[in-house]
C-alpha positions in Angstrom: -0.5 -34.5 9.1 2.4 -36.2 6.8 3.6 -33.0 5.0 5.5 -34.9 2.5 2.2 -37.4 1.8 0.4 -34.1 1.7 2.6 -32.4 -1.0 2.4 -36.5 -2.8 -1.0 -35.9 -3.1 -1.2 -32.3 -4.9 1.5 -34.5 -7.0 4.5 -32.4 -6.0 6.4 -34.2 -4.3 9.4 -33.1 -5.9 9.4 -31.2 -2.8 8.8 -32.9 -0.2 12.6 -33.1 0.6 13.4 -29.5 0.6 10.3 -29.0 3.3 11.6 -31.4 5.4 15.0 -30.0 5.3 13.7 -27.1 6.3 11.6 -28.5 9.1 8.5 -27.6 7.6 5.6 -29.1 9.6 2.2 -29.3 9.2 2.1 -25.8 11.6 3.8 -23.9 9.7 2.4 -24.5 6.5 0.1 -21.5 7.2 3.1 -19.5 7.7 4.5 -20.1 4.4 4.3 -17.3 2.0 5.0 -16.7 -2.0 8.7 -15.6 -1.5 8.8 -18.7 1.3 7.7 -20.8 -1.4 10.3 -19.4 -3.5 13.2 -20.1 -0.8 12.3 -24.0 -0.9 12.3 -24.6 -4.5 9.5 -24.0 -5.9 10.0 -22.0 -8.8 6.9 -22.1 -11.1 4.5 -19.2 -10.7 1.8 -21.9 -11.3 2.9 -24.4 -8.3 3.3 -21.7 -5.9 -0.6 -20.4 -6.8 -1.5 -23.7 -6.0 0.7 -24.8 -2.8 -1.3 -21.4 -1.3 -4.6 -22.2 -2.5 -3.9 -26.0 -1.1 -2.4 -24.3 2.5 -5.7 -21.9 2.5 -8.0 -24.8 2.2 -6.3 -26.9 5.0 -8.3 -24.1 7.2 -11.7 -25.6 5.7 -11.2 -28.7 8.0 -10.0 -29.7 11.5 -7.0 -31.7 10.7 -4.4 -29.0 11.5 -6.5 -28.0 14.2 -7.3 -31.5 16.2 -10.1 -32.8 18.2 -10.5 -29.6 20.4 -11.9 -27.6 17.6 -14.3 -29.9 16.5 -15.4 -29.3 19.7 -15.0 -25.8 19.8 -12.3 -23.6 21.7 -12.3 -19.8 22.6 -9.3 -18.1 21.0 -8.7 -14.4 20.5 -8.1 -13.8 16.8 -8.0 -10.7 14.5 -11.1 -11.1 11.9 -10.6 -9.3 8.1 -13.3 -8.8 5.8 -12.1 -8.3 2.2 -14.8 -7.7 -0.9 -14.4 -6.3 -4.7 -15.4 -2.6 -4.8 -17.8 -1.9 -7.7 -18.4 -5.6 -8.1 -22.2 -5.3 -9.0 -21.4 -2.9 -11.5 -18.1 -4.6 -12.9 -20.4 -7.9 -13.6 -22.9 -6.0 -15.8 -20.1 -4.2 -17.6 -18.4 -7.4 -17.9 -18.9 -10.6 -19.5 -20.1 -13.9 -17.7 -16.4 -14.9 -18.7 -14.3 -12.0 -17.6 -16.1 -11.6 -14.4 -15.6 -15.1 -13.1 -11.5 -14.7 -14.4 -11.1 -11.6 -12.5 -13.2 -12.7 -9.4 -10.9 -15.5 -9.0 -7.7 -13.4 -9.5 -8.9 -10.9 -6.8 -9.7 -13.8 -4.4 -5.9 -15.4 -5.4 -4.6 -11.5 -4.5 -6.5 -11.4 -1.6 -5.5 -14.9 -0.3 -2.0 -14.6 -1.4 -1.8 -11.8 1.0 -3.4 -13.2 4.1 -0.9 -16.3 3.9 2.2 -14.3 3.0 1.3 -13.1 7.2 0.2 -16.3 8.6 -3.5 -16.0 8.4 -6.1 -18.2 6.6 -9.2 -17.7 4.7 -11.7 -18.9 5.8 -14.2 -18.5 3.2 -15.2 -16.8 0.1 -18.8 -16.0 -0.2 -20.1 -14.1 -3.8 -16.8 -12.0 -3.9 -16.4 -11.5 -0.2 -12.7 -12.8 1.8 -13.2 -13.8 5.7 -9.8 -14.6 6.5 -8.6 -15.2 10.4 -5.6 -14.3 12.2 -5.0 -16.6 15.3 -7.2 -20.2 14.6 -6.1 -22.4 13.8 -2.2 -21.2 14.2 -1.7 -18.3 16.8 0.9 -15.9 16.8 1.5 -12.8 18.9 1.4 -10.1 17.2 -1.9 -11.3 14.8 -3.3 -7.9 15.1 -0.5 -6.3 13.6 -0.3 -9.2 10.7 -3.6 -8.9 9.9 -2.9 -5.0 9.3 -0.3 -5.7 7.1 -1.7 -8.1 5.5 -4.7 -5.5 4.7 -2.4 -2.7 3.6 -0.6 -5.6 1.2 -3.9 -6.4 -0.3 -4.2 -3.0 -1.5 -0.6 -2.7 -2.7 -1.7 -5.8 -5.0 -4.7 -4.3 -6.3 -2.7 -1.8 -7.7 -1.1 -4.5 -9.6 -4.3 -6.4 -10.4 -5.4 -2.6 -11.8 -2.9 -2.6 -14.1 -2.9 -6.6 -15.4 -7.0 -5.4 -15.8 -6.5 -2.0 -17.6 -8.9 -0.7 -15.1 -9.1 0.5 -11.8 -9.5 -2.0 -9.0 -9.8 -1.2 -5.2 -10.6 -3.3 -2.3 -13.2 -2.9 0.8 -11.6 -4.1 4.1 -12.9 -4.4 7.8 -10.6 -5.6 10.7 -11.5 -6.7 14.0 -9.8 -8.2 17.3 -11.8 -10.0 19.9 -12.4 -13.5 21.3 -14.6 -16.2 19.2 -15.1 -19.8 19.5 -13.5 -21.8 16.7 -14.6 -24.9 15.8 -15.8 -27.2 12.9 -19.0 -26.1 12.1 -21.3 -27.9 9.9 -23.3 -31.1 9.7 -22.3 -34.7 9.0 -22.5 -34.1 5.7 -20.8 -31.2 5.4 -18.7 -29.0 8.2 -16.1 -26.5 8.0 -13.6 -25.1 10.6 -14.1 -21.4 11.5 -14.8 -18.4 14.0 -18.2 -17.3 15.4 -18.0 -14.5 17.8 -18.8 -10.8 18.4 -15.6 -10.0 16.8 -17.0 -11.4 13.4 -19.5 -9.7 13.4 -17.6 -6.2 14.6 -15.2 -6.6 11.2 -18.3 -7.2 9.2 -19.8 -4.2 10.4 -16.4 -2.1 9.8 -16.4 -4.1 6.5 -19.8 -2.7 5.4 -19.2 0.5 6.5 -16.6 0.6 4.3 -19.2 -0.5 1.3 -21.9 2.4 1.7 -18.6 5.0 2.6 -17.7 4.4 -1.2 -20.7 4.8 -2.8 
């Protein structure tokens, strides 16, 4: 992938030079975080929230990955489940408004984290995070980055709590194991991602998590 056609076509590519300069490829893109963001140029709050949301939804497809994904590869990855605590009871509290503005804040927090340590989210489902740590980019310590990445995800709640005037916490499950990853879908419509025991393991932790807390 052309990072400079890529950052062209989110229509900033005022930037394109200082990513190059840098020797930012399409590989590292996932690596990039909101201070890296920073460090290249991009001032504006507002472009950075968006040069993260466009990196997290490179993951939705196979082009960083190439034509061994779509036909599926085993990998050993670190799986983190991320959900809103209290979210059933925040949406009747809340209006139809407010809940939808502070559902997509928490999945910007949440997301914002995972990329700051080279993971990527792989989908959000009702106000549930899967992100992934080792597919499509590997690195060697993605256990310990997907840790950190959990333990910054509830530093940022704290700040989300206080932007909210209410108190805001964060369910998370972790697990390490090997999946397949692939891109999974139909013709119509496919996505890249991880199916595995190890999925399932963090969505177990993750749930455990849920009916701990109430």
């Amino acid at each position: 992938m052309d990072v400079g056609a890529w950052l062209e076509s989110l229509g900033m590519g005022q930037f394109a030079g200082a990513f190059a300069d840098n020797g930012v490829d399409a590989e590292m893109l996932h690596e990039l975080g909101n201070d890296d963001l920073k460090d290249l140029g991009v001032e504006r709050l507002a472009d950075r929230k968006r040069l993260l949301k466009a990196i997290a939804d490179l993951a939705d497809g196979p082009s960083l990955a190439g034509p061994a994904a779509r036909e599926g590869e085993r990998r050993q990855v670190t799986v983190l489940f991320a959900d809103l605590t209290g979210y059933s009871s925040l949406t009747s509290e809340l209006g139809a408004e407010e809940t939808h503005a502070l559902l997509n804040r928490f999945f910007a927090t949440v997301d914002a984290a995972v990329l700051s340590f080279g993971g990527s989210v792989d989908k959000h489902v009702g106000d549930n995070v899967m992100a992934v740590f080792g597919a499509p980019v590997a690195h060697d310590d993605d256990p310990m980055r997907a840790v950190r990445a959990a333990l910054d995800i509830h530093a940022r709640m704290e700040v989300l709590s206080t932007e909210h005037g209410r108190r805001l916490r964060a369910h998370i499950g972790i697990a390490n194991g090997q999946v397949v990853a692939s891109s999974t879908g139909s013709d119509v419509h496919s996505l890249y991602t991880v199916i595995g025991d190890s999925v399932n393991l963090a969505a177990w932790a993750f749930r455990r998590c849920v009916g701990m807390s109430r």
